[in-house]
C-alpha positions, 0 to 999 in steps of 0.5 A: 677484893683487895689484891697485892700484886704478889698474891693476884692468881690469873690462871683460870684453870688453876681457879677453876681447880680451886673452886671444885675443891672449895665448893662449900662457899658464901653466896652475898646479896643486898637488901634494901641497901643491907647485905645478905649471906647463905652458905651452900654448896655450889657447883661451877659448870661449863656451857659453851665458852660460858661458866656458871655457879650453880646451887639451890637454897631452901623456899624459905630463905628469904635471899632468894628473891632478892635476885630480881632486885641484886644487880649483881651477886657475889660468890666468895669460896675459901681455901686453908688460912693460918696466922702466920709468926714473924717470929718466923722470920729472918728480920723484925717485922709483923704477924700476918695471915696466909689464905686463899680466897676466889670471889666471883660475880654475876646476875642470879637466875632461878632454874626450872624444875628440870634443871634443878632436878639435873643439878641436884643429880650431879651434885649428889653424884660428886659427893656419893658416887664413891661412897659404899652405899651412895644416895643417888638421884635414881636410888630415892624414892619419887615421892621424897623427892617430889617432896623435897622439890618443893621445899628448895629453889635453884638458881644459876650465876653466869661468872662474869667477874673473876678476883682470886688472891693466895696470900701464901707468903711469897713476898718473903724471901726464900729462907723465910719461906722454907722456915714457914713451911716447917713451921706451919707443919709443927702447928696443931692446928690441922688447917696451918699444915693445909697452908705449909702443904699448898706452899710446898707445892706452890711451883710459882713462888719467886726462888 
């Protein structure tokens, strides 16, 4: 991923924070030289010193076999973008787009039964733990899940590469900065006040 110095982000903790949030991403692999894409739900978990993706995809998705043959994998996750006006702006200049993008790289690895069933079970304990009636590993019935097993493969991606851009206007000086924000916040568009919200709270821009 292209990155200008302005918008490169080396924190790895804020990443991580990002990636947990933004968990719903774009896994791409190659086939026969063609890219390939699927867009699931993944996971970042730790083990030791080393962080892996985890996830599974459906026994009929194709992409899952070219693992073997993928020298390496890439996982894209995405936060809120907008258009951003250069009317907005002290002086004449262009229209842009502010975003927030982490891309990460790895070799792919089925899991067994027993991690795919862990995974499974954690995953569904983030997303309905806090629900009034949450669907937990424990609460279905085995044979739905027996059921349900066949039909899915699990993998895990040891994070060997780390690229993450947030491209959220901090090359403007900080009267355009404030404007965009204030801008942004008058848009109908719900994901525009999702970037004037992460701009506010950017502590790292240059004023």
């Amino acid at each position: 991923m292209f990155i200008p110095k302005y918008f490169k982000v080396s924190d790895f903790e804020e990443i991580t924070d990002f990636v947990q949030q933004n968990s719903f991403a774009t896994l791409v692999t190659t086939k026969k030289g063609k890219p390939i894409a699927t867009h699931l739900p993944l996971q970042l978990k730790k083990q030791g010193e080393d962080y892996f993706i985890t996830g599974h995809m459906a026994y009929g998705n194709p992409q899952w076999r070219t693992f073997e043959t993928s020298e390496e994998v890439l996982i894209m996750f995405q936060g809120p973008h907008a258009y951003i006006s250069s009317s907005w702006y002290e002086q004449e200049n262009v229209p842009t787009w502010n975003y927030q993008a982490v891309h990460l790289y790895g070799t792919a690895q089925l899991m067994s039964e027993e991690e795919l069933k862990q995974d499974l079970t954690n995953l569904m304990q983030k997303y309905e733990s806090h629900r009034e009636n949450p669907v937990l590993w424990d609460t279905l019935s085995p044979s739905l899940l027996e059921k349900e097993l066949k039909g899915i493969v699990g993998f895990k991606i040891p994070v060997r590469e780390v690229q993450a851009a947030y491209k959220m206007s901090q090359n403007r000086n900080e009267t355009d900065y404030k404007n965009i924000i204030d801008r942004l916040q008058e848009e109908e568009n719900p994901t525009s006040k999702q970037v004037a919200d992460e701009m506010a709270r950017n502590s790292k821009n240059p004023f």
